[in-house]
C-alpha positions as CSV (number, residue, x, y, z in Angstrom):
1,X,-15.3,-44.2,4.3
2,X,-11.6,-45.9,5.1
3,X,-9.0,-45.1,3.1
4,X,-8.8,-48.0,1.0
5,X,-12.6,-47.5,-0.4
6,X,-11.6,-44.1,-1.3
7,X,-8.0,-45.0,-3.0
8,X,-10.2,-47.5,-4.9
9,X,-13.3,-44.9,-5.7
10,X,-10.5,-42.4,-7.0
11,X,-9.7,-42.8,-10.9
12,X,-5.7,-43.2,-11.6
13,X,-4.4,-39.8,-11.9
14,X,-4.6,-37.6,-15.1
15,X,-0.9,-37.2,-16.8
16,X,0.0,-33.9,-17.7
17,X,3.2,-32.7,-19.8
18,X,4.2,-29.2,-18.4
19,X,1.3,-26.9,-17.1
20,X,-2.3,-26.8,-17.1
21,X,-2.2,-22.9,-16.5
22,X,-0.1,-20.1,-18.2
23,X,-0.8,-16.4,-17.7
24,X,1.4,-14.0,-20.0
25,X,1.8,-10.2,-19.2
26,X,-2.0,-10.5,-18.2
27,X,-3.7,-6.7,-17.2
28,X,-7.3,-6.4,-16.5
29,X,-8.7,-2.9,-15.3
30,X,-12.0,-1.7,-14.4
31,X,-14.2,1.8,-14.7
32,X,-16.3,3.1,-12.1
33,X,-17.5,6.6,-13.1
34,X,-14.4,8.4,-14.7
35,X,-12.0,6.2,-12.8
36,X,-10.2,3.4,-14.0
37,X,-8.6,0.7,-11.5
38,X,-5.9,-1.5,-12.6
39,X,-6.7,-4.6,-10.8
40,X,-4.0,-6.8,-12.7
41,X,-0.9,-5.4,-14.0
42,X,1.4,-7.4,-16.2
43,X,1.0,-10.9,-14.2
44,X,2.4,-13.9,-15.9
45,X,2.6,-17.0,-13.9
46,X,2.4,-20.9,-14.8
47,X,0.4,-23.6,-12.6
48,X,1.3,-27.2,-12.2
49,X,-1.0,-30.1,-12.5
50,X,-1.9,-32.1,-9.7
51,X,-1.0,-29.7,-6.9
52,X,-3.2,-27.5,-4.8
53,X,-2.0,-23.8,-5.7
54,X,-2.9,-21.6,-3.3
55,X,-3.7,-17.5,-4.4
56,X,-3.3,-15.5,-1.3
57,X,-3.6,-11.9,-0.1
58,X,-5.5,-8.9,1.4
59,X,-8.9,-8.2,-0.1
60,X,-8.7,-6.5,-3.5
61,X,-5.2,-7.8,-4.4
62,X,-7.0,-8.9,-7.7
63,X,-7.0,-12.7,-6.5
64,X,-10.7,-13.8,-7.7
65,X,-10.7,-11.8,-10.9
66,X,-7.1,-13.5,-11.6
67,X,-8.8,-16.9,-10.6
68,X,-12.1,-15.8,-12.9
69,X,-9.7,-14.5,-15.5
70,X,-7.6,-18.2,-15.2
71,X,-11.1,-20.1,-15.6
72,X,-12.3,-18.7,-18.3
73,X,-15.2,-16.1,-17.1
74,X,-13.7,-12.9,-17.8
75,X,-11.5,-11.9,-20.5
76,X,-8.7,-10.2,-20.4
77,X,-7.7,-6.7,-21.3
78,X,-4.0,-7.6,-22.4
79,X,-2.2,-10.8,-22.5
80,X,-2.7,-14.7,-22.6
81,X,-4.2,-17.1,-20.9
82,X,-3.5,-20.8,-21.6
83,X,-5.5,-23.8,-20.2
84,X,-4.9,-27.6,-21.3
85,X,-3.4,-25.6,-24.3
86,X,-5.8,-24.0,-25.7
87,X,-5.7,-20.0,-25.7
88,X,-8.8,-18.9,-23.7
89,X,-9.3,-15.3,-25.9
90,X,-9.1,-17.5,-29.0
91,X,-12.4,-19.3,-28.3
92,X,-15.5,-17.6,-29.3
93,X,-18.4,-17.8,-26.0
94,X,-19.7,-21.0,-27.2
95,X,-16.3,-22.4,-27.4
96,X,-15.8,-21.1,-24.0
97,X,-18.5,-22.3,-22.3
98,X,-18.0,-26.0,-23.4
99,X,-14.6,-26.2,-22.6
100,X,-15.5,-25.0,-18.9
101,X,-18.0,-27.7,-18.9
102,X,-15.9,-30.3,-19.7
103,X,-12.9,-29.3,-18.0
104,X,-13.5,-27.1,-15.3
105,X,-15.3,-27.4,-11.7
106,X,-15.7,-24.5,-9.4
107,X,-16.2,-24.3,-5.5
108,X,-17.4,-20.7,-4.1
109,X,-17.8,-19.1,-0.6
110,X,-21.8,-19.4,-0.7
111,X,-21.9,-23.0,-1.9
112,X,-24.6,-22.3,-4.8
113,X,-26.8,-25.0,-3.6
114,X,-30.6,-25.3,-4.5
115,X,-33.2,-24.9,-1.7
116,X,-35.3,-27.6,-3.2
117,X,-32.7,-30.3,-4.5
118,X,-30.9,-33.2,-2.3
119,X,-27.9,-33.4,-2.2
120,X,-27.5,-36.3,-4.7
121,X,-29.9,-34.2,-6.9
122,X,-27.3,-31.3,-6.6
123,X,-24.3,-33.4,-7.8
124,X,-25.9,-35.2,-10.3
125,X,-27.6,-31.6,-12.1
126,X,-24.2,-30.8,-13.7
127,X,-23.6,-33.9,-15.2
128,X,-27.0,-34.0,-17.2
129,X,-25.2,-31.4,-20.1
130,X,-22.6,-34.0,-20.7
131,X,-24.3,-36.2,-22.8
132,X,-23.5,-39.3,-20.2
133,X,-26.8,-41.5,-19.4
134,X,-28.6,-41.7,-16.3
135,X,-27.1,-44.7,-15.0
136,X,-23.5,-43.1,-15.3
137,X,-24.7,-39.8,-13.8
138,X,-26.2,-41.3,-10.7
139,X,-22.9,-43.4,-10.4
140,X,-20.2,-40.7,-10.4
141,X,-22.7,-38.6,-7.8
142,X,-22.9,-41.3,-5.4
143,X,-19.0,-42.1,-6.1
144,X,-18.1,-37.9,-5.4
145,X,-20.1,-38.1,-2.4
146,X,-18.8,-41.4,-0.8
147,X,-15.6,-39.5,-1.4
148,X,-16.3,-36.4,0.5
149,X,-18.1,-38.8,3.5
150,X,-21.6,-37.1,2.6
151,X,-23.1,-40.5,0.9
152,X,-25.4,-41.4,3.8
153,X,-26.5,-37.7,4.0
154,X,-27.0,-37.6,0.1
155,X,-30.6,-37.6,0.2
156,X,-31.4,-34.1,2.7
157,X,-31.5,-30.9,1.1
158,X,-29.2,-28.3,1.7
159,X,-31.4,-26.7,4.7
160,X,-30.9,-30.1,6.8
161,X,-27.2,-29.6,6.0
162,X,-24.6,-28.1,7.8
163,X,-21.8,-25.5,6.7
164,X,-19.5,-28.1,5.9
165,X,-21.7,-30.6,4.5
166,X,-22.9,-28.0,2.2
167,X,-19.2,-26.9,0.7
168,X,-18.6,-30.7,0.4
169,X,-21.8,-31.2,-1.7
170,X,-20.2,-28.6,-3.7
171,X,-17.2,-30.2,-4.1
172,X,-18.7,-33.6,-4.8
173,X,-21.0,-31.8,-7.6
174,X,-17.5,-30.1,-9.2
175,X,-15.4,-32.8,-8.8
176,X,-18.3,-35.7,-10.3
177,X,-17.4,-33.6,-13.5
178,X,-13.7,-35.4,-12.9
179,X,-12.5,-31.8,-14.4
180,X,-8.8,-31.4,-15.0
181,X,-8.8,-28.1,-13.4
182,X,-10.7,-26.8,-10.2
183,X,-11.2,-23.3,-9.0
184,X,-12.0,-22.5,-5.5
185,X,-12.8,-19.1,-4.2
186,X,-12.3,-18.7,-0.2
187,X,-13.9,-22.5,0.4
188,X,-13.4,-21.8,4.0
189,X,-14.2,-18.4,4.8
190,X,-17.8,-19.5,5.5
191,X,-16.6,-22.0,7.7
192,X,-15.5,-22.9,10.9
193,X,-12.6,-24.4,12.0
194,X,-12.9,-27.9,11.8
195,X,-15.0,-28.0,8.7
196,X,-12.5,-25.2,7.3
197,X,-9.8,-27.8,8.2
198,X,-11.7,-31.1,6.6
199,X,-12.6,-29.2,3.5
200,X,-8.9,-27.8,3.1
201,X,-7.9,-31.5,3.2
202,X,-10.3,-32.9,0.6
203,X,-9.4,-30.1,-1.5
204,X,-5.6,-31.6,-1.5
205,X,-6.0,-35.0,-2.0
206,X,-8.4,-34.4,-4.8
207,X,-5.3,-32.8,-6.7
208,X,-2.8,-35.7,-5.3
209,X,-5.3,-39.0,-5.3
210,X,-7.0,-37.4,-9.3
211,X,-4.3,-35.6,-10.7
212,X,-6.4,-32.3,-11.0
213,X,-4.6,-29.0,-10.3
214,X,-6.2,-27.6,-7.7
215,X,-6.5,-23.6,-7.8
216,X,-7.5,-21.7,-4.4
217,X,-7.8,-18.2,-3.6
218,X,-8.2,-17.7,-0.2
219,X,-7.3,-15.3,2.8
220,X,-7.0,-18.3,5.2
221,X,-3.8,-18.8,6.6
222,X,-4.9,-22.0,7.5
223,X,-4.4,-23.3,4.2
224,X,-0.8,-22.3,3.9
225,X,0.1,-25.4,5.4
226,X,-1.4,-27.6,3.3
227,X,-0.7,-25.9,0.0
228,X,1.8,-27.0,-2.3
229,X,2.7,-23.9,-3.3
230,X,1.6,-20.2,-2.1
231,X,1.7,-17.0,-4.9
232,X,1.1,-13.9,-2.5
233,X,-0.1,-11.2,-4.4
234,X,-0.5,-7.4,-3.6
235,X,-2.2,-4.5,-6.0
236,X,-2.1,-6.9,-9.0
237,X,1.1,-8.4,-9.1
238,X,2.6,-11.8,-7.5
239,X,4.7,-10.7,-4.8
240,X,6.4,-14.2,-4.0
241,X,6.3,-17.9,-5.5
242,X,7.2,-20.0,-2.2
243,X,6.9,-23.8,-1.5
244,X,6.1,-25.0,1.7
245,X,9.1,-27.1,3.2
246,X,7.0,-29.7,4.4
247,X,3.1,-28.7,3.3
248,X,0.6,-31.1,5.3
249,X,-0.2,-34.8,3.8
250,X,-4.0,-34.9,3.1
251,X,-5.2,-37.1,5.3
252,X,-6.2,-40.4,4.3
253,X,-8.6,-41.8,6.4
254,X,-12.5,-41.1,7.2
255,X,-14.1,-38.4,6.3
256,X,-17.2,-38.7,8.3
């Protein structure tokens, strides 16, 4: 796929006024036996729209349940949480639920792919819940998969896959949704370099080419460089707010 089938496969970015994210004096604790472990402590933060944000630091930091508290699947035990404007703990679980099928996509670690579907079958399972009709479904899979350079691999199943191929078939199945916010949790852990490196890059042009803010927690220091901005966090709390001088330009050519 060249870059000018992919410029033209992308929508035109979504426009946002202000952010798509706002945490307020957020705390979130939990109990194991008589103990109780403060896992987020009065974090308030506000994410931009189409940027990749990258949440970094050492393992339990409190960086995936900050991400699961941003998207929706945990509540929180004090504070706010703000997405596309709506207040997350003033929607009741049905409330919830739709607005993180209409809005949200979410990459994880250990892909969450089904033995027995293709990968076209994977991308398009997703899209049957909202209400669009076959026709359109099978479009926008084949379209998020000719953007992630899996479309003439869309019809093996996730054992005839690689690593890599596999995270992008989860990509392509979150981003068919064309959701205005996407959470990744370490997308690249699982891989190795190179296909740590591509999926990095499709990650960051998904927020610049679709105007989706991009959310990643991740221990890689790999993506550092290609972040727009970096929030390091230790024992609950957001140590720094940087911006990469120059971050890395997502490349724009095949993704093969």
């Amino acid at each position: 796929m060249n870059a000018a089938t992919m410029n033209a496969a992308a929508p035109s970015p979504r426009q946002h006024d202000g952010p798509t994210l706002v945490a307020e004096g957020v705390c979130k604790a939990f109990a194991s036996g008589r103990v109780r472990i403060q896992v987020l402590d009065g974090l308030s933060l506000r994410i931009e729209p189409a940027e990749l944000t990258l949440i970094s630091g050492p393992s339990g930091c409190g960086k995936s349940t900050l991400l699961a508290i941003l998207s929706g699947l945990q509540p929180v035990d004090q504070g706010r949480v703000t997405a596309l404007g709506s207040d997350l703990g003033g929607l009741d679980l049905r409330a919830l639920e739709r607005f993180r099928l209409l809005h949200t996509g979410f990459v994880f670690q250990g892909f969450n792919l089904f033995p027995a579907l293709s990968a076209l079958e994977q991308v398009e399972l997703p899209l049957n819940y909202l209400d669009l009709g076959r026709k359109e479904s099978r479009h926008r899979a084949v379209q998020s998969l000719d953007e992630v350079g899996l479309r003439h691999r869309m019809r093996l199943r996730p054992a005839e896959l690689s690593g890599g191929e596999k995270q992008r078939v989860a990509i392509a199945r979150a981003l068919a949704k064309q959701p205005d916010l996407l959470f990744a949790d370490e997308p690249t852990s699982a891989l190795d370099a190179a296909n740590g490196q591509m999926v990095i890059d499709i990650l960051h042009r998904i927020a610049r080419t679709h105007g989706t803010t991009v959310l990643c927690v991740s221990h890689d220091p790999r993506l550092i460089h290609h972040a727009d901005r970096v929030l390091a966090m230790e024992d609950g709390r957001i140590l720094s707010d940087t911006r990469p001088a120059n971050p890395v330009t997502p490349f724009q050519g095949s993704v093969t």
